[in-house]
N, C-alpha and C positions, 0 to 999 in steps of 0.2 A: 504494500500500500504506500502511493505519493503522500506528501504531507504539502501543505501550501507554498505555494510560488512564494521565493522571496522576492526582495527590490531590486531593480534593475543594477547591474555592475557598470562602472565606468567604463566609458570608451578605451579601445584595446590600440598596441600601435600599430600604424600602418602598415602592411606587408610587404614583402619586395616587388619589383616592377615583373611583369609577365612578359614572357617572352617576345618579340618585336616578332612584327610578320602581318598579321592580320589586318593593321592600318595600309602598310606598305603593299599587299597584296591585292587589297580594293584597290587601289591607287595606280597599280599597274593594269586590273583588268579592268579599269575606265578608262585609261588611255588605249588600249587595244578596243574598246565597245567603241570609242569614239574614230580611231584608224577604219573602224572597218565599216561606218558609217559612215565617214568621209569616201570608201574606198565605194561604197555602195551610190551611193548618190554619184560618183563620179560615174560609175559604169551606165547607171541609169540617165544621165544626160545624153552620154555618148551612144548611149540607144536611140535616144528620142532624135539622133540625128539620123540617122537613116530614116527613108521616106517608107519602109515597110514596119516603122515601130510608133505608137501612139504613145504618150504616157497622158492619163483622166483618171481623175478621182482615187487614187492611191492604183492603181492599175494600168501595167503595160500590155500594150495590143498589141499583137506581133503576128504580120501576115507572114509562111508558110510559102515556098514557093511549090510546093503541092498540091494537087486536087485528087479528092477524094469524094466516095459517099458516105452519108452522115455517120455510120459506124467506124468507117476507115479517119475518118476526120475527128471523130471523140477520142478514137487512141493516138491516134497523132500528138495530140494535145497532151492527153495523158500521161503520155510514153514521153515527155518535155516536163512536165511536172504542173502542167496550167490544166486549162477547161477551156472547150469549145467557148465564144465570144457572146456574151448574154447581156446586153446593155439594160440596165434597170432604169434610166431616167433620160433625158434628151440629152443632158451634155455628152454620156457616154454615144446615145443616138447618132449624134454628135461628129464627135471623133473621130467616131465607126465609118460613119459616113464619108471623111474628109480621108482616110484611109484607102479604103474599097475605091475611092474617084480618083485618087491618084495611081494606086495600080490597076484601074478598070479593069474589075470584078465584083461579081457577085459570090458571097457566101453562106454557110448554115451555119446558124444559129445554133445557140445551146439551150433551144425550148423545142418541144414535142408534143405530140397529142396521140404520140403510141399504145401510150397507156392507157387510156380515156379517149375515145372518138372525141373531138369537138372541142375538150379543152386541154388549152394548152398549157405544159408546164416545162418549169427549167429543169434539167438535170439531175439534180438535187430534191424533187418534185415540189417543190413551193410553188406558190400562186404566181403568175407572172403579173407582175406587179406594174409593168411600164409594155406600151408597145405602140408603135406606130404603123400599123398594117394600112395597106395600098386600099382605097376604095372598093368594096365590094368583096375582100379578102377576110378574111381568108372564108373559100368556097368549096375545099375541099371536093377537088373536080375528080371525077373517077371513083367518088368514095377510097382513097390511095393517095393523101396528100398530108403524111403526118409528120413534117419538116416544116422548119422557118428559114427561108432564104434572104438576105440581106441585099436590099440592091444601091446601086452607086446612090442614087438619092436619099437615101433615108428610109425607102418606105421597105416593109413585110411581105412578103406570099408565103402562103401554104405551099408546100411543093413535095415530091415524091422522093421519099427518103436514098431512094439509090442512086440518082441522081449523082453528078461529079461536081464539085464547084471548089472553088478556092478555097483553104483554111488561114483562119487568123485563129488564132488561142489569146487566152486572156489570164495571166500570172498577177494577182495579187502578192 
């Protein structure tokens, strides 16, 4: 059996210094976090100079001088570490567009309606959140039109997934 706590004791001396490193250690991997964020931003400029790379919205677009059907165009992309090119708002619309009109092409998108007749989703199956489809599109002609094709303008078609078109990938 404990008997009651007594009174607090006087503070004790201070102990010896602890070994050095751990300051010094952070301090070196911040200056490498920051080389290699210099080194990264540099390469990412040097991208955006070639007339086949976009960089929008924290994302580089990179046309492919490949064409493919839309399954050979998804590993394309994959087999590169990005995703088929799925623009969520107009500035990426945007881009994309300024993109495709400089290398006149058209290409497939990374939204589908494979899975679901009639609506269409991105890859990742989320709601397709933005789209700019050509008038009267998508019409799903043939019942066989469960592809997003990109054209130099900006605008959408449904199109037949085997089809060959240009690849751009999109690496966030």
């Amino acid at each position: 059996m404990s008997g009651p706590v007594g009174p607090k004791g006087e503070k004790g001396d201070t102990g010896n210094e602890g070994p050095a490193g751990d300051r010094s250690q952070i301090s070196q991997l911040e200056e490498k976090l920051q080389l290699l964020q210099h080194a990264y931003s540099q390469l990412r400029n040097a991208f955006s100079v070639n007339t086949g790379i976009q960089d929008v919205t924290g994302k580089l677009l990179v046309a492919s001088s490949k064409k493919a059907n839309f399954e050979n165009a998804k590993r394309i992309c994959r087999k590169a570490g990005g995703e088929l090119v799925s623009p969520r708002n107009s500035v990426e619309n945007e881009a994309l567009a300024t993109l495709t009109a400089e290398k006149k092409i058209r290409v497939f998108l990374g939204i589908t309606a494979a899975r679901s007749e009639g609506t269409f989703k991105y890859l990742n199956r989320d709601t397709v959140v933005y789209n700019n489809w050509f008038p009267g599109e998508p019409d799903n002609s043939d019942n066989n039109e469960d592809c997003v094709v990109f054209h130099e303008n900006g605008t959408w078609t449904d199109y037949r997934c085997d089809q060959e078109f240009s690849v751009v990938c999109e690496f966030v």
